[in-house]
C-alpha positions in Angstrom: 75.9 -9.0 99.4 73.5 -6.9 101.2 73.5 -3.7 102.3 73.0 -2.2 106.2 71.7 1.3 105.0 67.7 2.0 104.2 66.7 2.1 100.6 65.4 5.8 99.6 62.6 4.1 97.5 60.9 2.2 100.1 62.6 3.0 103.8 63.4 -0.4 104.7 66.8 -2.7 104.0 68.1 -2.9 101.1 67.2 -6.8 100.6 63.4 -5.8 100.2 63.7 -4.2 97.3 67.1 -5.9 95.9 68.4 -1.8 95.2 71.8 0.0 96.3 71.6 1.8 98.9 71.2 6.0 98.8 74.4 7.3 99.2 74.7 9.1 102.3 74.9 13.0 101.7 77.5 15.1 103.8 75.5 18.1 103.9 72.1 19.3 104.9 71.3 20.2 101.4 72.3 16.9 99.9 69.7 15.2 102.8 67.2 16.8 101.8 67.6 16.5 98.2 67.8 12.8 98.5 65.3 12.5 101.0 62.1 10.8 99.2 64.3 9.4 96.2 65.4 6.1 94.8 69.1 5.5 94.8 71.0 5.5 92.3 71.4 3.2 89.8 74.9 2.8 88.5 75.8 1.5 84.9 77.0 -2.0 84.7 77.2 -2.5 88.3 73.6 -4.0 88.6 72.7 -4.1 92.5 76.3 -3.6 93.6 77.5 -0.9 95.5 80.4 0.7 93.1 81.9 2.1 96.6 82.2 -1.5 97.5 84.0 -2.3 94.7 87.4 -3.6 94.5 90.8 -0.9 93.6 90.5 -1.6 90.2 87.0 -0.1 89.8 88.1 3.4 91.3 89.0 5.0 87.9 85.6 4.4 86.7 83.7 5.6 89.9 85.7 9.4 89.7 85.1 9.1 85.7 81.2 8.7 86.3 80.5 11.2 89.2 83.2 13.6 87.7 80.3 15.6 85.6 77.9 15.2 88.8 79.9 16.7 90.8 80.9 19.9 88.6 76.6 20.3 88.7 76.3 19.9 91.9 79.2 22.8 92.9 77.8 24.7 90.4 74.0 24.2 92.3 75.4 25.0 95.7 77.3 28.0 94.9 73.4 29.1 93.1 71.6 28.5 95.8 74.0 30.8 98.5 74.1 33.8 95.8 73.1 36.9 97.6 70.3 38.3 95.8 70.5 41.8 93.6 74.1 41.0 93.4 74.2 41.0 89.0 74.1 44.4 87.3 71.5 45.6 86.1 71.3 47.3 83.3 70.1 50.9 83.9 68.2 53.3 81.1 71.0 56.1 80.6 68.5 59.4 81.0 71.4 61.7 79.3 70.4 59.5 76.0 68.3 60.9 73.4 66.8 58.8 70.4 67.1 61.2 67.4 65.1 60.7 64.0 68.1 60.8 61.1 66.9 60.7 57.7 69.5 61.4 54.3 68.5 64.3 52.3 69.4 64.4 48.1 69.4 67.1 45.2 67.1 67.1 42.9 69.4 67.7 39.8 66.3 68.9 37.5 64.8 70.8 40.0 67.7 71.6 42.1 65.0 71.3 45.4 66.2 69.0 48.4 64.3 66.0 48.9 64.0 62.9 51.5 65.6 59.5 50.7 62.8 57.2 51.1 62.9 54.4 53.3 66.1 56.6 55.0 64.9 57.3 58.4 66.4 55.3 61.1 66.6 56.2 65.3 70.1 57.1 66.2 70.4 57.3 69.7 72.8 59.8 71.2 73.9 61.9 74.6 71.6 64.9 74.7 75.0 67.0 74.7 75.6 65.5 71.4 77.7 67.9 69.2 76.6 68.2 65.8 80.2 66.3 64.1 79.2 63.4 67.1 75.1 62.9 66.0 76.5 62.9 62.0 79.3 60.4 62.8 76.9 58.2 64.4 74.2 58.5 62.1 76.6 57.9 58.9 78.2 54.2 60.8 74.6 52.8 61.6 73.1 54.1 58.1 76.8 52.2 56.3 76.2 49.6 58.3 72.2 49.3 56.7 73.8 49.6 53.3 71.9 52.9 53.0 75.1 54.9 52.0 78.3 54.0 50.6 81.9 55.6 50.4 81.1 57.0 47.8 78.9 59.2 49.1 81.3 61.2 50.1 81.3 63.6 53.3 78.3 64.9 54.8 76.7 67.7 56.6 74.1 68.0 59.4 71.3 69.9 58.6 67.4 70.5 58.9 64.3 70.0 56.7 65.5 73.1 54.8 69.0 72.1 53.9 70.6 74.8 56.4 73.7 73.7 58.2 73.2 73.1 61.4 77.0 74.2 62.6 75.8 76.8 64.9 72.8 77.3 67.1 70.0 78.5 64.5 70.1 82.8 64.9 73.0 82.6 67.1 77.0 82.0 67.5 76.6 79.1 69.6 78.0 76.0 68.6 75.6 73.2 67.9 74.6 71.3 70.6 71.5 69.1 70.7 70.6 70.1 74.6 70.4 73.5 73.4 68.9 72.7 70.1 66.1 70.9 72.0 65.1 74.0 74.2 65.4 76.3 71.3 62.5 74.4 69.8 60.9 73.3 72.5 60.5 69.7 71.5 61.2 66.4 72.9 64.2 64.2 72.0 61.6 61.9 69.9 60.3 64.7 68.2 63.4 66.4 66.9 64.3 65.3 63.0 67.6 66.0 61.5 69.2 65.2 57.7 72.7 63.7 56.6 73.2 66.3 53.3 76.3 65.3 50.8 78.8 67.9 51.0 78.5 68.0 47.0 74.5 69.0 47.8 74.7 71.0 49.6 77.5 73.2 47.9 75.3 73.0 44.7 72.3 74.2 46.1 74.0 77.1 47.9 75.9 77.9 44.9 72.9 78.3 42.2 71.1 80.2 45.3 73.5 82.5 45.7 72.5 85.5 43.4 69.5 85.2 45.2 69.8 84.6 48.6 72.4 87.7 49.0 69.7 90.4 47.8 67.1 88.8 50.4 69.6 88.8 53.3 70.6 92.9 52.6 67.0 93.5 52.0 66.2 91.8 55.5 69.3 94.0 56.9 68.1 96.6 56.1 65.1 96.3 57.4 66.6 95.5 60.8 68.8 98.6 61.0 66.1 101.0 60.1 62.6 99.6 60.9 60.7 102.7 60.4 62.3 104.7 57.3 61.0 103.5 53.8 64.2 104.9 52.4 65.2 101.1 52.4 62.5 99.9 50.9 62.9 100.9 47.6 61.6 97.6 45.7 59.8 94.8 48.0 58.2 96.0 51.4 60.0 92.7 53.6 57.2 91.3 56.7 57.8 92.8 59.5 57.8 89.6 61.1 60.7 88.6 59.2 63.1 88.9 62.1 61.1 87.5 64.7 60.0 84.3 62.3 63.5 83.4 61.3 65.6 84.4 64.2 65.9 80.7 64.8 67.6 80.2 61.1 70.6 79.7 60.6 70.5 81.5 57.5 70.2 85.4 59.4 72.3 88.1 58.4 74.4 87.9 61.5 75.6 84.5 61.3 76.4 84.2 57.9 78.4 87.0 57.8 80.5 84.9 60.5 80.3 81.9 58.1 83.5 81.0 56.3 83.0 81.2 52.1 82.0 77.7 50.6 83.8 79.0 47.2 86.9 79.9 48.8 88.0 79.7 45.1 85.3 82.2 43.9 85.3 85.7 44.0 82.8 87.0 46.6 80.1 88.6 45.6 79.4 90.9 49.2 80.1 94.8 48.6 81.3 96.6 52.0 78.7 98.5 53.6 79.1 102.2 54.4 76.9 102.1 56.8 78.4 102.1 60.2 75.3 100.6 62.0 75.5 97.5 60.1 79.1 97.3 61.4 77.6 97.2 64.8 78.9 100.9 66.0 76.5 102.9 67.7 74.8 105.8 65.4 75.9 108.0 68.1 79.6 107.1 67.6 81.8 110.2 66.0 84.4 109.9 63.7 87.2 109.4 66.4 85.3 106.4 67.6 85.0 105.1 64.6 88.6 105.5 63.7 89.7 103.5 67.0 86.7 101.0 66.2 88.8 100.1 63.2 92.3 100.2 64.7 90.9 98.2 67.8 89.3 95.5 65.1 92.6 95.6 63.1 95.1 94.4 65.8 92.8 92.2 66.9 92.6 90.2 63.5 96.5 91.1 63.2 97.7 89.7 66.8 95.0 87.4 68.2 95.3 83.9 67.3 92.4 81.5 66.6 93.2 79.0 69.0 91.9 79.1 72.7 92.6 79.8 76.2 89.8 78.7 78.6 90.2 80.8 81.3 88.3 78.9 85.3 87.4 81.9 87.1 85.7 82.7 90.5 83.2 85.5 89.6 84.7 87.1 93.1 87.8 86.6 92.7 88.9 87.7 88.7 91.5 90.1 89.0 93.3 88.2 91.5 93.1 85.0 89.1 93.8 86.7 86.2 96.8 89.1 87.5 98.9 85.2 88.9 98.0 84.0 85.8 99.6 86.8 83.6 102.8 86.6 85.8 103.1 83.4 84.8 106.4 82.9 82.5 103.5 81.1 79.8 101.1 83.3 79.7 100.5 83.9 75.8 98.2 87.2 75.5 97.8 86.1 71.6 95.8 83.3 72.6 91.7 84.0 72.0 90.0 84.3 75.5 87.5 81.8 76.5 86.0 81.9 80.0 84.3 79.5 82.2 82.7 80.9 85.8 83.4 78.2 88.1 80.3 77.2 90.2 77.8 78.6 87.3 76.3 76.8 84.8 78.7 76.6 81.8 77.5 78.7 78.8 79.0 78.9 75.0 81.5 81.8 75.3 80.3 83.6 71.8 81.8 86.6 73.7 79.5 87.3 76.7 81.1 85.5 79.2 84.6 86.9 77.9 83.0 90.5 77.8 81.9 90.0 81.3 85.2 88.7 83.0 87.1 91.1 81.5 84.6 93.8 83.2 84.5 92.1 86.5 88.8 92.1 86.5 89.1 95.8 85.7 86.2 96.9 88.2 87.8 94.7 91.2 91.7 96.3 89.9 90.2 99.3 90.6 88.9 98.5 94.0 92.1 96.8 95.2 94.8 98.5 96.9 96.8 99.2 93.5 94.5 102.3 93.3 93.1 105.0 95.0 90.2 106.9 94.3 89.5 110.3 94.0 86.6 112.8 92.4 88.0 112.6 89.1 88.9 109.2 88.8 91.6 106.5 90.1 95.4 107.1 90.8 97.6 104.4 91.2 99.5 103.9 94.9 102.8 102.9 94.1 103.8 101.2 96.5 107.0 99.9 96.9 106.0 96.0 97.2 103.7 96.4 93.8 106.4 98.3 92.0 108.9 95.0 93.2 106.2 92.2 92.0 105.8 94.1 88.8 101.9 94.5 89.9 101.4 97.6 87.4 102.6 95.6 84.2 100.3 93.1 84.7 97.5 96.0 85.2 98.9 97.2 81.3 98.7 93.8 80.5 94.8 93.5 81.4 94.1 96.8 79.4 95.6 95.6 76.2 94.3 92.5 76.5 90.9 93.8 77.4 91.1 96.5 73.9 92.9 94.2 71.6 90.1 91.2 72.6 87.6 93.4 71.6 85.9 93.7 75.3 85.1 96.7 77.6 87.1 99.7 78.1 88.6 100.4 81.3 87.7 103.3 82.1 87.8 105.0 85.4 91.4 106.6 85.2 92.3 109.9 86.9 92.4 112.2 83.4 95.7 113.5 84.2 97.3 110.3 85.0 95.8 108.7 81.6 97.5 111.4 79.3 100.7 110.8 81.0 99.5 106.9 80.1 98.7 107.7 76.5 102.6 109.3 76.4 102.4 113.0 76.8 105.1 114.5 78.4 104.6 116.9 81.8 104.9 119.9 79.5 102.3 118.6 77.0 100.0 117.6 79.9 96.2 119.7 80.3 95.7 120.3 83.5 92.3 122.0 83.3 89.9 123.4 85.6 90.6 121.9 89.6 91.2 118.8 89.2 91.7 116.1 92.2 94.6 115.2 93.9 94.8 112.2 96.1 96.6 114.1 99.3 94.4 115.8 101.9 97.2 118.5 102.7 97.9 118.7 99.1 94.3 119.3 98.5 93.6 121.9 101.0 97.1 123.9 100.4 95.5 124.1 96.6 91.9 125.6 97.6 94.1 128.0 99.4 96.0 128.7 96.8 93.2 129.1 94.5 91.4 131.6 97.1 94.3 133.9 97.1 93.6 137.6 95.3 96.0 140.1 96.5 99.5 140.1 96.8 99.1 140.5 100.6 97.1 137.5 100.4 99.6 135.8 98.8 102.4 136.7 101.2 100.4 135.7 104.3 99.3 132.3 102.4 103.3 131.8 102.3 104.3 132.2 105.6 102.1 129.6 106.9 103.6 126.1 108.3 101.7 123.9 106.0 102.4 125.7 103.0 106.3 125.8 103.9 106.2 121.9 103.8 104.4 121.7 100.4 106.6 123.8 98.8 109.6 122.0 100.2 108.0 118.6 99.0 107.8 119.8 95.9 111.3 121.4 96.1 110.2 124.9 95.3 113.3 127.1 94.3 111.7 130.6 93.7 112.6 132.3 97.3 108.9 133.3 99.4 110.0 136.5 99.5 110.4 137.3 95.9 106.8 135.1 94.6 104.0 137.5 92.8 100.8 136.3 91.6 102.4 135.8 88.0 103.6 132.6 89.7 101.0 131.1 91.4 99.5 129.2 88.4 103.1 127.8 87.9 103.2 126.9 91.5 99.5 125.3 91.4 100.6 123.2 88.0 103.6 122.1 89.7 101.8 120.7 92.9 99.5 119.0 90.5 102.0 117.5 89.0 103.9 116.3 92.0 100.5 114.5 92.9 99.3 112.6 90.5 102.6 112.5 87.9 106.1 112.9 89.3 105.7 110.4 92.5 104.0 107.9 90.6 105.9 107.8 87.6 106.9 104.3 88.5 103.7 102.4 87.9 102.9 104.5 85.3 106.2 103.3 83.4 105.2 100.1 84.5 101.6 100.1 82.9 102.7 101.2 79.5 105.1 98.3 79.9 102.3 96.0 79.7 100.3 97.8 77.2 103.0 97.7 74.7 102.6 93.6 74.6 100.0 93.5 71.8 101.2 96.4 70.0 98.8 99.2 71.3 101.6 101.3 72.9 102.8 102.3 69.4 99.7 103.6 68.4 99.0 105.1 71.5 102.0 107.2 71.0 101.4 108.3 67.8 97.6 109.8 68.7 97.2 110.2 72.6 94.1 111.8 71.9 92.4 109.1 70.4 92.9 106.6 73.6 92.3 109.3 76.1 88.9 109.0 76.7 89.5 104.9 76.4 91.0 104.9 80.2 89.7 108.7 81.5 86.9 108.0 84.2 83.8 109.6 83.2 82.1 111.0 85.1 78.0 111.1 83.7 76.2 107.7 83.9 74.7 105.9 80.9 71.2 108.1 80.3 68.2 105.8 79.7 67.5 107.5 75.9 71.4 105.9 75.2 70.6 102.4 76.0 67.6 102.5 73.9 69.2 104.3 71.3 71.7 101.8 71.0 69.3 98.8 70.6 66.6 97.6 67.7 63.2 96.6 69.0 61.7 94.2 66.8 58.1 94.6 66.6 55.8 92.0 65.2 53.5 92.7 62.3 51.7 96.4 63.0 48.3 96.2 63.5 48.2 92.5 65.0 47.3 91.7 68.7 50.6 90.8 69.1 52.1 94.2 68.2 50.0 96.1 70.5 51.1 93.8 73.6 54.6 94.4 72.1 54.6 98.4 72.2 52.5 98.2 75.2 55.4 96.7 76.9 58.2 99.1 75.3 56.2 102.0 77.1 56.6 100.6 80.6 59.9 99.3 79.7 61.4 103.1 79.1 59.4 104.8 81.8 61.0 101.8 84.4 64.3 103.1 82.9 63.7 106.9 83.6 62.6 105.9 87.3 65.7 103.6 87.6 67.7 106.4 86.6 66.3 109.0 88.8 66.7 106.4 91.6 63.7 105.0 92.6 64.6 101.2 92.0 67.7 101.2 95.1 70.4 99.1 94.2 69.5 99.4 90.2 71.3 101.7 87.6 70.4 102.3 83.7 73.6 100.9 83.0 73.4 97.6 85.1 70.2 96.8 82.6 72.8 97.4 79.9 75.2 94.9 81.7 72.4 92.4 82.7 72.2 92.6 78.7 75.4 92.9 77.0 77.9 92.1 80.1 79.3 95.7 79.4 78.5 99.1 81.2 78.6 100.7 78.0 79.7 100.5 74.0 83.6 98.7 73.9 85.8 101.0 72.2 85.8 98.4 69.3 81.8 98.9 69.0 79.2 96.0 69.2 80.3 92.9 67.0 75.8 93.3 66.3 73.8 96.4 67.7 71.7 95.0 70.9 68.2 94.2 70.2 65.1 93.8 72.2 63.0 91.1 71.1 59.7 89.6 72.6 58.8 85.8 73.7 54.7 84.4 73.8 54.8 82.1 76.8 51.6 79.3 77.5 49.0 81.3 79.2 49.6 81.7 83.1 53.3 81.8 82.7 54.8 84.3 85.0 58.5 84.0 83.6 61.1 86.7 83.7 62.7 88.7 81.0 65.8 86.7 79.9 69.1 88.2 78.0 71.8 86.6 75.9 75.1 88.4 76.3 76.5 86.6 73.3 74.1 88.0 70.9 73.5 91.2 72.9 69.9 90.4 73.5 66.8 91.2 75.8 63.8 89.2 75.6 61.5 90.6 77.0 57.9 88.1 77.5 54.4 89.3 76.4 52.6 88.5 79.5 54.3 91.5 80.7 51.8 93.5 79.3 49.1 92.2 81.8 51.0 93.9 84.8 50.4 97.7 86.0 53.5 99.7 86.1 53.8 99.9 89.8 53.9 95.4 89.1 56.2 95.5 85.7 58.8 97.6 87.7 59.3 95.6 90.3 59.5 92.5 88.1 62.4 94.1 85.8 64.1 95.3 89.5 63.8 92.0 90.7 64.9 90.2 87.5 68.1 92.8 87.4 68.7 92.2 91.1 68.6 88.2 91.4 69.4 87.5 87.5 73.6 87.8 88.0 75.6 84.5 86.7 75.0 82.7 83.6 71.4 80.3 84.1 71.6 81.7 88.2 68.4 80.5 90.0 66.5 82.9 91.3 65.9 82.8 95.3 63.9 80.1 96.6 60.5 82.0 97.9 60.4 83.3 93.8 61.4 80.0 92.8 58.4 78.5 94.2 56.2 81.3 94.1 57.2 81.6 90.2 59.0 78.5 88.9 61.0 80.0 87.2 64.8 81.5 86.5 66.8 83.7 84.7 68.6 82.5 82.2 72.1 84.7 80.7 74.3 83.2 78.3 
């Protein structure tokens, strides 16, 4: 039997060359594959066509192109992919390969030591948490067979054994971002130890006797860096502070650091200092005796667990007053705040400080008050009496006192002793005070004015003094008033003004101070919160602020040092031209908010006095001073000193004007001019 077709082999019939046939392709693709190609030759069926075959030969035809066909779907569906449509695997950027090593005791010589052949790369997110980097460290290193179970736990720590549970010299919680900038070192560069619990308990225990001398010594130091009444035995480096800020073994933090020997008496002796208990040295007895009182309901009432507060730096009080209305709000909870649109920052108590200001500054500015010369009075009006708008206004103060932040001062003096629970007759009206009414306030100057009983008597018969008196439901007939009676009279409008007619929201606000047990005390010593909530009226003096902070010097007599003062110099005579209002736009006491996120020292004192410190940036740097409201600190850099004072004032003004919001950019012309920002955590 011969075939009709052309061979593939040799283009001619199929009874030149004695071969099958091609088979005949029904697609392009299979024509041009088999074009050029000698045809198939098929098992057992020598020169026959199996197509040709008879019905009983089918089963074997599908069974020997089954697999052939499979490849060549397979082929076709290959060739028509569109191209780039696999994922590819992309290099995460927010990884960071960290070097981990394991870190033992020496039980002779009690010294840490590394494990050889222990290092290994971990790689992690560069927001890594310090319980995240250990538990990934300790499942790759048990998976080497490095450690075993029992082993125990472990801790994360540094080349020196100290726990790396907080940012090194601050209250921060670890992070390895943060960790990373606080060195200044790259991911690859950074090294970290795995330390036994067991270690690391051992070594801290048999250093204890030791390490406690050296960290009062070092306190000491800090609190009174000139007076060599503190340095009785060893004269500590000067440089101590500014060296070892970055451990996590400062003064500050470990005195926040829970007792590894819970079971063991501890060996710390209270201080009687009051600046190591962060008051001011300025503070007087009465402040120190609400200091305490403040500190004590706070440890009493506020729980350890968290409320994260998502506020709108514009929009706090507002925020903050629906959210207290709310049938859940718990004030117990411990405050933690997030500034929507800002970068976040770890609330150690900055960010909290500086909502807490922002809510009581825009309360007063909201139509709840009015001012006047000596202060705020509330309106009390009808639709925030119904809405309860003055309980949550107590609400805010209490929570602002017993959390520790700002006071809110600003209050009318007379209104806040009828707040701190004096009764009208046990109210001081002294001097002339304001009053929020214009008629009221003119009938009063009148009043005062008047000499002579004649005087008097024409004062009387005038129109707008017949309507006071009948507001005020005068019962003492015109006719028969001396001037025995005018300072009754005068009290009595007073009174009417500021006390009787808001009476109301005054009830209401020491509704909501009584919800974390300040009211009580309040009660029992007016005098003592008076001047918590009483406007005042003198601004924060520049001698204050600098009273109030430590400047940490480096080592007298070095290059460094002279910079260092240099820089102090301008820095307080850009304070006394701030303050005598030179700088528009800039008070003393926004540098001491810029700093600490208050306008002034909390009622409670600082949890640490504020401290000045200085930064040495690479040469040509033009960066901008920098503050950390969580550790109440200024940094302040040593190229500063290269500027004239007409140039270093107008940098710190700039730096106070555009340095608002936590890590907010500075505009764009200084951005490119300076490439820089400020930086406020």
């Amino acid at each position: 039997m011969t075939s009709n077709r052309n061979c593939g082999k040799c283009g001619k019939k199929c009874d030149n060359c004695n071969t099958p046939g091609a088979v005949p392709s029904t697609s392009s693709l299979g024509k041009a594959k088999n074009k050029g190609k000698h045809p198939v030759k098929y098992k057992d069926w020598g020169s026959r066509d199996p197509r040709d075959s008879s019905d009983s030969d089918d089963e074997e035809f599908q069974r020997i192109f089954k697999d052939n066909k499979k490849k060549t779907e397979y082929k076709r569906k290959q060739y028509f992919d569109t191209a780039g449509t696999k994922k590819k695997k992309t290099k995460n950027l927010d990884d960071v390969i960290v070097t981990m090593s394991i870190l033992r005791r020496n039980v002779t010589t009690n010294n840490l030591t590394t494990v050889y052949d222990s290092g290994i790369g971990v790689k992690v997110p560069v927001f890594a948490s310090a319980s995240i980097i250990q538990e990934e460290t300790e499942r790759k290193l048990r998976a080497l067979r490095k450690i075993v179970s029992s082993d125990g736990k472990h801790v994360l720590t540094n080349k020196d054994g100290v726990w790396l549970k907080f940012i090194p010299g601050t209250k921060e919680q670890f992070t390895l971002q943060k960790y990373k900038e606080l060195r200044g070192l790259p991911g690859s560069k950074i090294h970290l130890y795995l330390l036994p619990v067991r270690d690391y308990l051992a070594v801290q225990k048999n250093a204890k006797e030791r390490r406690d001398p050296h960290w009062k010594e070092a306190r000491d130091f800090l609190d009174h860096p000139f007076e060599d009444t503190c340095k009785k035995t060893k004269q500590p480096n000067p440089d101590y502070w500014e060296k070892q800020s970055q451990q996590l073994n400062s003064y500050i933090c470990v005195e926040s650091e829970e007792e590894p020997y819970p079971e063991e008496e501890s060996g710390k002796k209270e201080d009687d200092n009051p600046d190591n208990l962060g008051t001011s040295r300025s503070q007087s007895e009465m402040d120190r005796q609400l200091s305490t009182l403040l500190k004590g309901l706070n440890k009493e009432r506020i729980q350890q667990d968290e409320k994260v507060y998502f506020v709108k730096r514009t929009k706090v009080w507002s925020n903050m007053r629906a959210r207290i209305q709310l049938p859940s709000f718990d004030p117990s909870l411990k405050v933690k705040v997030k500034f929507i649109g800002e970068e976040e920052a770890q609330d150690g108590g900055g960010p909290r400080s500086e909502m807490l200001r922002l809510a009581i500054h825009q309360l007063y500015q909201s139509d709840l008050f009015l001012q006047t010369a000596d202060g705020y009075v509330p309106t009390c009006g009808s639709l925030s009496l119904n809405r309860d708008d003055y309980v949550a206004v107590g609400q805010l103060f209490a929570l602002s006192l017993v959390q520790l932040g700002p006071a809110p001062h600003g209050m009318h003096p007379v209104i806040t002793q009828a707040l701190c629970g004096k009764s009208h007759t046990q109210i001081e009206v002294l001097g002339e005070p304001a009053v929020e009414d214009a008629m009221t306030s003119i009938f009063l100057d009148k009043l005062t004015a008047v000499s002579s009983h004649d005087d008097l008597k024409r004062f009387l018969q005038e129109d707008r003094t017949l309507d006071i008196l009948q507001m005020v439901q005068w019962t003492i007939p015109v006719g028969k008033m001396t001037m025995k009676d005018v300072p009754t009279l005068k009290r009595v409008v007073i009174l009417h003004d500021l006390i009787f007619k808001r009476k109301p929201a005054i009830e209401q606000m020491r509704e909501g101070l009584g919800t974390l047990g300040i009211l009580g005390h309040m009660d029992e010593d007016p005098s003592l919160f008076q001047g918590v909530f009483s406007h005042k009226k003198e601004g924060l003096e520049p001698d204050d602020l600098m009273e109030q902070c430590n400047v940490i010097f480096a080592n007298q007599g070095s290059n460094r040092y002279e910079a260092q003062t240099s820089i102090i110099e301008k820095f307080t005579l850009w304070l006394e031209e701030v303050k005598s209002g030179e700088h528009d736009g800039v008070k003393v006491r926004d540098v001491m908010v810029f700093m600490t996120g208050a306008e002034c020292e909390p009622p409670a004192g600082w949890p640490v006095r504020p401290m000045i410190q200085f930064s040495s940036c690479e040469k040509g740097c033009s960066c901008f001073a920098t503050a950390n409201t969580c550790t109440l600190t200024l940094k302040l850099p040593e190229h500063l000193d290269d500027l004239s004072q007409p140039q270093f004032s107008s940098r710190m003004t700039d730096t106070i004007k555009e340095g608002w919001g936590f890590d907010a950019i500075i505009d764009k012309s200084l951005k490119r001019a300076r490439n820089t920002k400020f930086m406020r955590s």
